[in-house]
C-alpha beads as a LAMMPS data file, in Angstrom:
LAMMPS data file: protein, C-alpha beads

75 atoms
74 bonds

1 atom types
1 bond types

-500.0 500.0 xlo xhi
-500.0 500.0 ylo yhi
-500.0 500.0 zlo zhi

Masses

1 110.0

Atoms # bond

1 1 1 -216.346 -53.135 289.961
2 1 1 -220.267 -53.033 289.641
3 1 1 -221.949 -54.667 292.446
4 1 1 -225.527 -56.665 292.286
5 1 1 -227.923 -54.892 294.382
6 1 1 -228.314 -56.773 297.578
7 1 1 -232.076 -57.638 296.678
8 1 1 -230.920 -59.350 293.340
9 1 1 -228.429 -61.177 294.973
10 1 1 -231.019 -62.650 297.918
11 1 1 -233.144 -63.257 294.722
12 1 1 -230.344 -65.592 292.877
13 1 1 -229.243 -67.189 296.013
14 1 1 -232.883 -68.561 296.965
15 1 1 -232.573 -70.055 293.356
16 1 1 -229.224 -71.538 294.017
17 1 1 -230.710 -73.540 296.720
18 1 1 -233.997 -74.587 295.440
19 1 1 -232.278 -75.728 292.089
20 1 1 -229.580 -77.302 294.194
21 1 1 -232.345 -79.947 295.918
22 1 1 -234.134 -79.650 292.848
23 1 1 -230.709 -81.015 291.243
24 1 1 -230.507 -83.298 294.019
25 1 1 -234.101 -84.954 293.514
26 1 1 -234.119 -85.013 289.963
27 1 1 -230.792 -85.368 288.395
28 1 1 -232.819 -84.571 285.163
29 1 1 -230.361 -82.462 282.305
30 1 1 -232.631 -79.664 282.887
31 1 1 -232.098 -79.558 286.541
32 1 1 -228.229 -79.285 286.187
33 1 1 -228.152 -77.015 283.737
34 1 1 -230.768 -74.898 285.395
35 1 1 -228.205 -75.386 288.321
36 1 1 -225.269 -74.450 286.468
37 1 1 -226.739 -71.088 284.810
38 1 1 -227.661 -69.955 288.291
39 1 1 -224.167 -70.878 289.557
40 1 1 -222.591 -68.847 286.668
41 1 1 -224.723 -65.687 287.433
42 1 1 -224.003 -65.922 290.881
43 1 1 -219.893 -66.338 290.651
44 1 1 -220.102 -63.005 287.625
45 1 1 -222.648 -60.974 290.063
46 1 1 -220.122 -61.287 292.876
47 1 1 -217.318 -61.135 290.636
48 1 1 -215.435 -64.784 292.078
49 1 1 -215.133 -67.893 290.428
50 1 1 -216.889 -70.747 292.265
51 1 1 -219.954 -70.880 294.150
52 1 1 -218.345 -71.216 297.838
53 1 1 -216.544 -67.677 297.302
54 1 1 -219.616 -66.103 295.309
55 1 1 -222.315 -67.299 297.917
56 1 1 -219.914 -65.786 300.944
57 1 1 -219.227 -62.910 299.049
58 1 1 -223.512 -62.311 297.789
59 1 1 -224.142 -62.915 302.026
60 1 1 -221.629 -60.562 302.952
61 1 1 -222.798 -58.112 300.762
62 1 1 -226.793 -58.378 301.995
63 1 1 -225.039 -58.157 305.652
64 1 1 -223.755 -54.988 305.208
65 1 1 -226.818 -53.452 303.335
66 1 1 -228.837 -54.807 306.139
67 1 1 -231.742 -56.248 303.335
68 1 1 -234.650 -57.263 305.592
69 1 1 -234.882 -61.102 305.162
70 1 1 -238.964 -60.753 303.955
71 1 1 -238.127 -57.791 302.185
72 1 1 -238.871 -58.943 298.206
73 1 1 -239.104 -58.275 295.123
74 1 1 -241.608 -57.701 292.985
75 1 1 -242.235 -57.449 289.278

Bonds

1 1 1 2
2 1 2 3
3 1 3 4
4 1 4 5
5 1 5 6
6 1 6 7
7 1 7 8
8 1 8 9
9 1 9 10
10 1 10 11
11 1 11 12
12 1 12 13
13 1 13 14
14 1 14 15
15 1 15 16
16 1 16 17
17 1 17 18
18 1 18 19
19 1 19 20
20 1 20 21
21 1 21 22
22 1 22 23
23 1 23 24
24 1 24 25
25 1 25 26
26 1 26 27
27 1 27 28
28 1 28 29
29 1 29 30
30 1 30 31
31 1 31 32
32 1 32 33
33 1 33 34
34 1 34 35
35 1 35 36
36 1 36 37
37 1 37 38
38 1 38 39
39 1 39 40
40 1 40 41
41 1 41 42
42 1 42 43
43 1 43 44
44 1 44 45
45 1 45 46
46 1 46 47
47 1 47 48
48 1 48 49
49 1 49 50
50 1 50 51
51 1 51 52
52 1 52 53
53 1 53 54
54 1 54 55
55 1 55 56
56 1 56 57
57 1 57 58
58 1 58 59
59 1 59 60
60 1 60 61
61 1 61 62
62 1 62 63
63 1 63 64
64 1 64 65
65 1 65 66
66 1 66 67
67 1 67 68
68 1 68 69
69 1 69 70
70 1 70 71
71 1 71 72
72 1 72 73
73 1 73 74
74 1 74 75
């Protein structure tokens, strides 16, 4: 199985929770589907099927590349 780089996955997991109080705020359309595209890319990056697995899976994964939490990236 192909596995996000560790970066990639810090990257999508910042988005899950600023869409998730953004989600939580708003309630707007756009919000939740912003919300559920994130969710979706997280779950296939991780290869799991819902976001509890997929965001324990993305953190375990960063854990044992030992990513340096201000470590970012750029584009």
């Amino acid at each position: 199985m192909l596995m996000a780089h560790p970066l990639v996955l810090k990257n999508l997991i910042e988005q899950y929770e600023t869409l998730q109080i953004l989600h939580a705020e708003d309630g707007s359309p756009e919000a939740r589907q912003r919300l559920e595209d994130i969710t979706y890319t997280l779950c296939v990056s991780t290869g799991t099927r819902d976001i509890d697995a997929a965001l324990t899976t993305a953190r375990r994964q960063m854990e044992r590349a030992d990513v340096p939490s201000d470590y970012a990236l750029t584009g």
